[in-house]
Biopython code that builds the backbone (N, CA, C, O; Angstrom):
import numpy as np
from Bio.PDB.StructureBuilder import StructureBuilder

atoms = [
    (1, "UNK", "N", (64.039, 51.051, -145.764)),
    (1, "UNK", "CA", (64.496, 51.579, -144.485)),
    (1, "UNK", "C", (65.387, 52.787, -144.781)),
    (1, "UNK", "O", (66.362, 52.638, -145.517)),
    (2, "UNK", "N", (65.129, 53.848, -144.300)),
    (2, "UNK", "CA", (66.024, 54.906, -144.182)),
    (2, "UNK", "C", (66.990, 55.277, -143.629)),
    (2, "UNK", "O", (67.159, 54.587, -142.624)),
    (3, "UNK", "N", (68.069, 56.343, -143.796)),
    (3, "UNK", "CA", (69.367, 56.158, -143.071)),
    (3, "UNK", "C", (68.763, 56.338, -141.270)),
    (3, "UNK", "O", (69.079, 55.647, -140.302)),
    (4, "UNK", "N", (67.961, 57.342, -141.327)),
    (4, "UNK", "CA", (67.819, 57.477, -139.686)),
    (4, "UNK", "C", (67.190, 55.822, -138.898)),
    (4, "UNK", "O", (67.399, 55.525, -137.722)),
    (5, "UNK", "N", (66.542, 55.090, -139.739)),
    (5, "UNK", "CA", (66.448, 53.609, -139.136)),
    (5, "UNK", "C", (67.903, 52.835, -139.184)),
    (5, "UNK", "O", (68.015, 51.829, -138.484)),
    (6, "UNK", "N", (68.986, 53.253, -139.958)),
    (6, "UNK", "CA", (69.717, 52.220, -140.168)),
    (6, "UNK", "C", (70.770, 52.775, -138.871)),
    (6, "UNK", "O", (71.227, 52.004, -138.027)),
    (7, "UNK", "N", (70.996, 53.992, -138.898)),
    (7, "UNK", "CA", (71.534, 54.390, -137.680)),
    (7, "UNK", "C", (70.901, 54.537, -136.312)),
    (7, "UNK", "O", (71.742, 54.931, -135.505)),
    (8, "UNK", "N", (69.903, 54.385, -135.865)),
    (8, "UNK", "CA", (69.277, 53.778, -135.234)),
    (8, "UNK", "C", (69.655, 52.789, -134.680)),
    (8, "UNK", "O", (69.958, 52.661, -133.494)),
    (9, "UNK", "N", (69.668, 51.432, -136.145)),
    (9, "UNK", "CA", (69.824, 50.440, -135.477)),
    (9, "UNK", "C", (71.474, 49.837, -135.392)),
    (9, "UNK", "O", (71.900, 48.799, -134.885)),
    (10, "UNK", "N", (71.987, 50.638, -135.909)),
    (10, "UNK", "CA", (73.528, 50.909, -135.858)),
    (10, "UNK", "C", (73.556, 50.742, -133.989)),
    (10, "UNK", "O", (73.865, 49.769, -133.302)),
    (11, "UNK", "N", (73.126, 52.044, -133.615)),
    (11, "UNK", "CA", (73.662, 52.465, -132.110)),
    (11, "UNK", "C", (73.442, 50.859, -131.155)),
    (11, "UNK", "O", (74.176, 50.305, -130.336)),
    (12, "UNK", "N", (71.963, 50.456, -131.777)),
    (12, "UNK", "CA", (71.648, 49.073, -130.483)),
    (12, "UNK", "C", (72.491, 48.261, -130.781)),
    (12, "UNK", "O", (73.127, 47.802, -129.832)),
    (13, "UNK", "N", (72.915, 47.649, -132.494)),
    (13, "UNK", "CA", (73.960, 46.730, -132.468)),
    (13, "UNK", "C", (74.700, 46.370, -133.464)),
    (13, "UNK", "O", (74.714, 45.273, -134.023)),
    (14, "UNK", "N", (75.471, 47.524, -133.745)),
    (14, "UNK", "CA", (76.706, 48.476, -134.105)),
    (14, "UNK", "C", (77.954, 47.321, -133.742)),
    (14, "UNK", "O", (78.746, 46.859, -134.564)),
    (15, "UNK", "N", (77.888, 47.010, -132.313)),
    (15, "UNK", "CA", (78.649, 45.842, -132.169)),
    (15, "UNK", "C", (78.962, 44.637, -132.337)),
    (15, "UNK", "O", (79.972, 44.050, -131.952)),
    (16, "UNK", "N", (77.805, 44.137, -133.107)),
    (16, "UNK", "CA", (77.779, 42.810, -133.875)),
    (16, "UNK", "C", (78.276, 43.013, -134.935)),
    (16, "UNK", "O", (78.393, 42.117, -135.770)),
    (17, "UNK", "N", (78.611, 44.041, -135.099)),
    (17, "UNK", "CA", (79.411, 43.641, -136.908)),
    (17, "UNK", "C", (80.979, 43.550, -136.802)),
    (17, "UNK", "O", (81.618, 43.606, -135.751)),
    (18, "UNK", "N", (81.409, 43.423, -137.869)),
    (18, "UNK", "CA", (83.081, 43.209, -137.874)),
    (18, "UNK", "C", (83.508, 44.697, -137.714)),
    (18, "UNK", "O", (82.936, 45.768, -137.917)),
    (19, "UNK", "N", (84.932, 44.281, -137.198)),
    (19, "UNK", "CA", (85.731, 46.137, -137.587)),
    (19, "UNK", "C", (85.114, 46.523, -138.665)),
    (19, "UNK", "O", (84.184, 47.327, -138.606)),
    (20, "UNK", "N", (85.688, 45.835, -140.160)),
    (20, "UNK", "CA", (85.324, 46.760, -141.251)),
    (20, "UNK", "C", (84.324, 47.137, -141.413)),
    (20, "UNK", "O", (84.172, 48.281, -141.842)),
    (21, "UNK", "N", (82.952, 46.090, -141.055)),
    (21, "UNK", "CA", (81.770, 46.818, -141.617)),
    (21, "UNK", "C", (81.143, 47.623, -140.809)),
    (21, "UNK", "O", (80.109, 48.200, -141.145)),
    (22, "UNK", "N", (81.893, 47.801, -139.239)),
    (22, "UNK", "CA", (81.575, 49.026, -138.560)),
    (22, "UNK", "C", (82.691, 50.367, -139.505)),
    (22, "UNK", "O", (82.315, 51.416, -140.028)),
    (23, "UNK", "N", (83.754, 49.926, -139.440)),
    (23, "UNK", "CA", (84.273, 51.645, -140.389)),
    (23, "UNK", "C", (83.717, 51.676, -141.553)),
    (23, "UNK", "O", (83.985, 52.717, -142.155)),
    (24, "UNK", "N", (82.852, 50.743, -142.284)),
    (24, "UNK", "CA", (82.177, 51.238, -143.273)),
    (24, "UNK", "C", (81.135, 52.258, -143.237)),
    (24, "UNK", "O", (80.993, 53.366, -143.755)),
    (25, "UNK", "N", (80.186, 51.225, -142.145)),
    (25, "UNK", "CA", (79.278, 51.917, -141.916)),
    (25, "UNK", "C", (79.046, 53.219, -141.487)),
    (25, "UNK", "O", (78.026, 53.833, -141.800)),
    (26, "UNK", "N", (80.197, 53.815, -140.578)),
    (26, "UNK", "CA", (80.206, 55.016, -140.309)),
    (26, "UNK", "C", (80.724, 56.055, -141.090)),
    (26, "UNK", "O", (80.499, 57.257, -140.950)),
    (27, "UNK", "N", (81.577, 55.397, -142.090)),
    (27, "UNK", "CA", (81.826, 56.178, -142.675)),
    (27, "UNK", "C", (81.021, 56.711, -143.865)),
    (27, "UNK", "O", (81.009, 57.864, -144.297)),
    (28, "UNK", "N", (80.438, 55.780, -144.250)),
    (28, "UNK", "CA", (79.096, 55.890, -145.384)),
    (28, "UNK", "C", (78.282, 56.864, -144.402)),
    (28, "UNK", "O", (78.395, 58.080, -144.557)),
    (29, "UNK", "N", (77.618, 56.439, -143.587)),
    (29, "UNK", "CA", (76.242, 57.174, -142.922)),
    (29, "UNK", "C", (76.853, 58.166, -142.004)),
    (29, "UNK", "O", (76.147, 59.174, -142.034)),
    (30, "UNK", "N", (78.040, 58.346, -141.055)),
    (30, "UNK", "CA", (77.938, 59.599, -140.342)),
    (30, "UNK", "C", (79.245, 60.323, -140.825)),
    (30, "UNK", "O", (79.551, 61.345, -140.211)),
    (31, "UNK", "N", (80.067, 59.899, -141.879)),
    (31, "UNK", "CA", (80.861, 61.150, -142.734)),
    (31, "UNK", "C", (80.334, 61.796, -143.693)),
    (31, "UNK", "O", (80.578, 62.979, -143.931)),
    (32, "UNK", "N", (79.167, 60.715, -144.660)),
    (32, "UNK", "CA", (78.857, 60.789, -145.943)),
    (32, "UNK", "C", (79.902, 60.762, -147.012)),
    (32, "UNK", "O", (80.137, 61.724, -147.743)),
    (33, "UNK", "N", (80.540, 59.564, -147.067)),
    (33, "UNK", "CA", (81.661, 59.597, -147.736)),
    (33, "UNK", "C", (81.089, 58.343, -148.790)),
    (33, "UNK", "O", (80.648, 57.276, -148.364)),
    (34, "UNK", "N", (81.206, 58.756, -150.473)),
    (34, "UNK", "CA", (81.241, 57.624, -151.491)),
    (34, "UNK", "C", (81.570, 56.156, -151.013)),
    (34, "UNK", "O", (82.033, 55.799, -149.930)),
    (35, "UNK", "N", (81.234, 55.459, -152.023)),
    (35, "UNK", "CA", (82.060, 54.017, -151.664)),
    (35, "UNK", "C", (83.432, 54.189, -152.612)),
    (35, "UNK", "O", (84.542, 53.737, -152.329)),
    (36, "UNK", "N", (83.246, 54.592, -153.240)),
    (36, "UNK", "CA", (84.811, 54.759, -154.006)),
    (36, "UNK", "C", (85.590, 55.668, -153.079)),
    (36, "UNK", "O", (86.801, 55.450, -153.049)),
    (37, "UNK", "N", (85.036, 56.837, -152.169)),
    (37, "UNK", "CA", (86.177, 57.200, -150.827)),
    (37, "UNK", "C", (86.440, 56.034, -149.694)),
    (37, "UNK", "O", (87.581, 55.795, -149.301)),
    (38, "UNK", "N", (85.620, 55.535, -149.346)),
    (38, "UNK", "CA", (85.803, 54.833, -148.520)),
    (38, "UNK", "C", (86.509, 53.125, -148.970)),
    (38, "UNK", "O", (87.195, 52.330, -148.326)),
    (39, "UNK", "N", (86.071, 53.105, -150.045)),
    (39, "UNK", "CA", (87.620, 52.059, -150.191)),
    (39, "UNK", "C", (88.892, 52.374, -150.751)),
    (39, "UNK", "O", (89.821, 51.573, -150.648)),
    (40, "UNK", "N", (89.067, 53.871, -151.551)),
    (40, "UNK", "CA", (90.082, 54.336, -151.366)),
    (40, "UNK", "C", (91.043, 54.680, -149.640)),
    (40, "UNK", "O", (92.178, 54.338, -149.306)),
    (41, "UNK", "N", (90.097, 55.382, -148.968)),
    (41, "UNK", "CA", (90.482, 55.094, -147.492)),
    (41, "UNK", "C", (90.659, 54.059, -146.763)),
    (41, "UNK", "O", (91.138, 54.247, -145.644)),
    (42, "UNK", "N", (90.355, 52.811, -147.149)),
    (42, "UNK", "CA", (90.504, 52.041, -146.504)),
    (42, "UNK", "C", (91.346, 50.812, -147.148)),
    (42, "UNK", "O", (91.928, 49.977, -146.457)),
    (43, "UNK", "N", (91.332, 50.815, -148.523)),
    (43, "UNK", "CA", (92.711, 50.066, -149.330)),
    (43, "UNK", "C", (91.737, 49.115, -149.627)),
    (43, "UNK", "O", (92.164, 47.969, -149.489)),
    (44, "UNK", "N", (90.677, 49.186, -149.955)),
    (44, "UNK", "CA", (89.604, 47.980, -150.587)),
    (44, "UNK", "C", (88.835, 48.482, -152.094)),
    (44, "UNK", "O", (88.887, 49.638, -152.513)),
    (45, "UNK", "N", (88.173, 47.427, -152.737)),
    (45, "UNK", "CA", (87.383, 47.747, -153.731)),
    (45, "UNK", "C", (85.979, 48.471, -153.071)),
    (45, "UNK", "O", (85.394, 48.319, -151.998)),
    (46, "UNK", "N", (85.716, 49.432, -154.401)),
    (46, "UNK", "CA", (84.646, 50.020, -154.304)),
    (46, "UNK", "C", (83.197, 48.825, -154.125)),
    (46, "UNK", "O", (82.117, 49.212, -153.678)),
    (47, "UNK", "N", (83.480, 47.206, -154.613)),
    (47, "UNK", "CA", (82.963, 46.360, -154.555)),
    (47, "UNK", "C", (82.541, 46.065, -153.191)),
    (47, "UNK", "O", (81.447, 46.035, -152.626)),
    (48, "UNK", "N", (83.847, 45.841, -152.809)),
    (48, "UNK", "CA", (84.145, 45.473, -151.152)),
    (48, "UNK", "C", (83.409, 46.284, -150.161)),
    (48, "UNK", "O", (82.662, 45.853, -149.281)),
    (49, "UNK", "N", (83.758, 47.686, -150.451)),
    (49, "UNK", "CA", (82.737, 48.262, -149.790)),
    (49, "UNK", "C", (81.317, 48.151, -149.353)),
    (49, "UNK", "O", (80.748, 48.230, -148.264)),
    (50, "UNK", "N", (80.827, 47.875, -150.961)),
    (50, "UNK", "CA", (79.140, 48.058, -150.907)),
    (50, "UNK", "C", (78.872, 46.270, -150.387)),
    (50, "UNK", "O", (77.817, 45.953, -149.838)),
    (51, "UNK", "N", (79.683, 45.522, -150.588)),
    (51, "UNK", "CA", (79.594, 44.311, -149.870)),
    (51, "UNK", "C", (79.557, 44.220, -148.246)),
    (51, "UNK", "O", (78.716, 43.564, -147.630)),
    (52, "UNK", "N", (80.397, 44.832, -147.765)),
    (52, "UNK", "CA", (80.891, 45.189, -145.970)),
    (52, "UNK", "C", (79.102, 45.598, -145.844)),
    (52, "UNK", "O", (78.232, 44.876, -145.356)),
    (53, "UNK", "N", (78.920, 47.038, -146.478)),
    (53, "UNK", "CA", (77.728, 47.646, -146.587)),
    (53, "UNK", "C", (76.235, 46.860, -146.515)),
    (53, "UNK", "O", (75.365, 46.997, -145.655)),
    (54, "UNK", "N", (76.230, 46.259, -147.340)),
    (54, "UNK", "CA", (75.104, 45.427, -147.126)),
    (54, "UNK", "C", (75.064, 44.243, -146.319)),
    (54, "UNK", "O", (74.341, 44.290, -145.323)),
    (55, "UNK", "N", (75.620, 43.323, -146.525)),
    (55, "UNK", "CA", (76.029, 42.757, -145.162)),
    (55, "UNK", "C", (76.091, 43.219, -143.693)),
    (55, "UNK", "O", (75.749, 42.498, -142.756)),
    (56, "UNK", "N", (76.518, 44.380, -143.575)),
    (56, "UNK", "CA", (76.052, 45.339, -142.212)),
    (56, "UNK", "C", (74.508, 45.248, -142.068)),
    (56, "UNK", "O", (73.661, 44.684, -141.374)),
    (57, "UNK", "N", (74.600, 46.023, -142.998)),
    (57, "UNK", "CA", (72.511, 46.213, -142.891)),
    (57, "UNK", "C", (72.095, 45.208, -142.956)),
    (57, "UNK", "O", (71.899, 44.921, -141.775)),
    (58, "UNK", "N", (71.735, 44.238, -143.652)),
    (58, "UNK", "CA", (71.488, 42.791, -143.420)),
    (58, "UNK", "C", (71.385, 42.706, -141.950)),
    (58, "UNK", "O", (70.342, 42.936, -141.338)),
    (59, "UNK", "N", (72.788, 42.280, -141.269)),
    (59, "UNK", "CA", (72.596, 41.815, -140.148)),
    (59, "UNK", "C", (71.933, 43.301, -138.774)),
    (59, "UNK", "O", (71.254, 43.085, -137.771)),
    (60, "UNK", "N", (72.320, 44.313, -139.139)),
    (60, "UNK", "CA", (71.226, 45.285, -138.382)),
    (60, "UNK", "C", (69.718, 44.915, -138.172)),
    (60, "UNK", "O", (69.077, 44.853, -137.123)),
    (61, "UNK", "N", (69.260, 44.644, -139.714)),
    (61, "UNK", "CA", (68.227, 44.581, -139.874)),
    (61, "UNK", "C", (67.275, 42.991, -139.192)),
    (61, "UNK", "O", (66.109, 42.915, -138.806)),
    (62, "UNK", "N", (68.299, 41.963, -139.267)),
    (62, "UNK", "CA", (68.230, 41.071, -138.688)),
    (62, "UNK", "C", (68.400, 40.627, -137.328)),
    (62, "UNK", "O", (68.204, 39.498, -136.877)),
    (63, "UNK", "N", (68.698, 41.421, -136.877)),
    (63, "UNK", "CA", (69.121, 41.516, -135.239)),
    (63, "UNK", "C", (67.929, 42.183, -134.927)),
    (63, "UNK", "O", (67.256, 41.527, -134.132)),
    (64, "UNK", "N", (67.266, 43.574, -135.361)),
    (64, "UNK", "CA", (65.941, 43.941, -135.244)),
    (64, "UNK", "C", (64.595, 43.252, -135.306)),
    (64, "UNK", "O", (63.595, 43.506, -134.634)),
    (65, "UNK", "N", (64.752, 42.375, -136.194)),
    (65, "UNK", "CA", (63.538, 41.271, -136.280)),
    (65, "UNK", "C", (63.224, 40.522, -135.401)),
    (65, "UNK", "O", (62.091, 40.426, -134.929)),
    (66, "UNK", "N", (64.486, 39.709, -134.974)),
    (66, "UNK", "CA", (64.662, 38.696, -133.756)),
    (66, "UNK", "C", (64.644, 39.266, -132.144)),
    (66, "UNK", "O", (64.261, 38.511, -131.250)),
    (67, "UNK", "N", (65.065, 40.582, -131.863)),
    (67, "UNK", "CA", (65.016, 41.042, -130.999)),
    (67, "UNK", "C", (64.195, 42.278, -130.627)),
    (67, "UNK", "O", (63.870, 42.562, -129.474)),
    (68, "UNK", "N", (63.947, 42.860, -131.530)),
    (68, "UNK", "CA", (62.754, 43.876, -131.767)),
    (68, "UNK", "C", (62.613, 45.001, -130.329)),
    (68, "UNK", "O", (61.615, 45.264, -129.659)),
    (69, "UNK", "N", (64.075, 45.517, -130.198)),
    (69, "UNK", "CA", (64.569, 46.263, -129.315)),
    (69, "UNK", "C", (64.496, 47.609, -129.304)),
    (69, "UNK", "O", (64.467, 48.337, -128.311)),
    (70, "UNK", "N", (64.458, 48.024, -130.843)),
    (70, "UNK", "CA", (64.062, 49.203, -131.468)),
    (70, "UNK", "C", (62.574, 49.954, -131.406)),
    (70, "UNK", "O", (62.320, 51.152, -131.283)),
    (71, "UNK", "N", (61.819, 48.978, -131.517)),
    (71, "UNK", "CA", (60.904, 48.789, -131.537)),
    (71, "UNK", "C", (59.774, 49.163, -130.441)),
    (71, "UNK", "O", (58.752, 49.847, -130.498)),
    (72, "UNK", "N", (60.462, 48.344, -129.321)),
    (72, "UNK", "CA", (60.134, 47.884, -127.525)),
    (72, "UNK", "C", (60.335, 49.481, -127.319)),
    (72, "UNK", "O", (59.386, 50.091, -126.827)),
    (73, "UNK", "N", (61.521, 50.205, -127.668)),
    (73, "UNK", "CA", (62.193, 51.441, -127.160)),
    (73, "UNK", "C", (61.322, 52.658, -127.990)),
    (73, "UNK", "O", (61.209, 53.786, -127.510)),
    (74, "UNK", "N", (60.860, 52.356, -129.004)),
    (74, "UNK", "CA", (59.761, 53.260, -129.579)),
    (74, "UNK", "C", (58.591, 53.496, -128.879)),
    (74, "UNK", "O", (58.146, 54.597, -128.557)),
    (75, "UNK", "N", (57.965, 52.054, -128.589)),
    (75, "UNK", "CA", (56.744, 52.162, -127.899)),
    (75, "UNK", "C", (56.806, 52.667, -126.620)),
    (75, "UNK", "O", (55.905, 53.288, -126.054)),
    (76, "UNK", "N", (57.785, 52.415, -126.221)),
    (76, "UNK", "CA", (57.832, 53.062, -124.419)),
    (76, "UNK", "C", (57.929, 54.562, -124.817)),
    (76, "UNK", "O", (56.981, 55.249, -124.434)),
    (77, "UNK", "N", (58.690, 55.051, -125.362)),
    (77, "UNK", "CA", (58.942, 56.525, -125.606)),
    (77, "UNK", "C", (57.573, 57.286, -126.002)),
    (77, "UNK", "O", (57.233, 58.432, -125.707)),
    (78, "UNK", "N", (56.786, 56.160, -126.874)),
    (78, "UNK", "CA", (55.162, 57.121, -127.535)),
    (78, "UNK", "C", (54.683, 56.797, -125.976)),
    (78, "UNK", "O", (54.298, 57.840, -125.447)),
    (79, "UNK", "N", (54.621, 55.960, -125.330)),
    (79, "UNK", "CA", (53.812, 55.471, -124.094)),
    (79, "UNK", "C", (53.838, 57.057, -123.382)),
    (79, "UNK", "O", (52.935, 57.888, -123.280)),
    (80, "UNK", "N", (55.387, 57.096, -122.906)),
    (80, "UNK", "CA", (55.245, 58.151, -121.952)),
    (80, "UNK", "C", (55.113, 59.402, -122.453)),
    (80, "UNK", "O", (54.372, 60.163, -121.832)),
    (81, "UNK", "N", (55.711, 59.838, -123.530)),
    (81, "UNK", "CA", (55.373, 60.812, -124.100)),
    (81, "UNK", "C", (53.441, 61.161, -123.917)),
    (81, "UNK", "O", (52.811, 62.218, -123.951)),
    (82, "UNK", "N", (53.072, 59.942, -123.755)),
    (82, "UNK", "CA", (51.543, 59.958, -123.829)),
    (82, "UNK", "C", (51.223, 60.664, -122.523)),
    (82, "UNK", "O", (50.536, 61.658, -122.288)),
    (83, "UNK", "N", (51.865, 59.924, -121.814)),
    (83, "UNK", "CA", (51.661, 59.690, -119.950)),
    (83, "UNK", "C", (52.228, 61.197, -119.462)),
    (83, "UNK", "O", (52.129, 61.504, -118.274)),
    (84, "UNK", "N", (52.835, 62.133, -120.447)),
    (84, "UNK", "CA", (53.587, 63.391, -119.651)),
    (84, "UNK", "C", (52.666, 64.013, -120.319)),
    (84, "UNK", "O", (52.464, 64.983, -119.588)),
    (85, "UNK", "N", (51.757, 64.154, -121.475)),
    (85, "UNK", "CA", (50.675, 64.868, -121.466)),
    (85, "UNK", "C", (49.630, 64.880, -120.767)),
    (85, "UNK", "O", (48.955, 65.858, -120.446)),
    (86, "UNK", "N", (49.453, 63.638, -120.482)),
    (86, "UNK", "CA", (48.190, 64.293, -119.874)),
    (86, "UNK", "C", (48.615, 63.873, -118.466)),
    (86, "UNK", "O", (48.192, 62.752, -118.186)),
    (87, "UNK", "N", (49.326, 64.452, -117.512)),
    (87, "UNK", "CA", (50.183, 64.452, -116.462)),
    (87, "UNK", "C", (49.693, 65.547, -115.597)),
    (87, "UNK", "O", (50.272, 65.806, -114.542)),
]
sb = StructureBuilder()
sb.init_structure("model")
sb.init_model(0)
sb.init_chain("A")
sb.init_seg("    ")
for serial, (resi, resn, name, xyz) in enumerate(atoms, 1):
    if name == "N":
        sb.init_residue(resn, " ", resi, " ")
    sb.init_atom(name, np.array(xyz, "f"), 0.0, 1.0, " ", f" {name:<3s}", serial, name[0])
structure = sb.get_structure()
């Protein structure tokens, strides 16, 4: 999965994660900041980080499976995109 899927699925549910592994996450994917900056910024191990980190994605990715919202919102978008061509 690529960053534009992971932020993606950041935006639908971004809110299921904890504080930290939402300031991780943003700070990894929309500062582009190391994990050694971002647990210097944040007073954690560079460990900790990539832990918050995957664990985020994990559950992104798992919230996508079960709810497949991303997905639903793709197909409608190719749908009409379809439906305004030949309009």
């Amino acid at each position: 999965m690529d960053t534009i899927d992971l932020v993606l699925l950041y935006d639908y549910y971004g809110d299921l994660l904890t504080q930290r592994q939402r300031e991780c996450f943003e700070m990894r994917y929309y500062q582009d900041l190391s994990l050694g900056e971002i647990g210097e910024e944040l007073g954690i191990s560079r460990q900790g980080v990539h832990d918050n980190l995957s664990r985020a994605e994990a559950l992104l990715r798992n919230m996508e499976e079960k709810t497949g919202c991303v997905r639903r919102d793709r197909a409608c978008r190719k749908a009409a995109a379809k439906i305004a061509v030949h309009a």
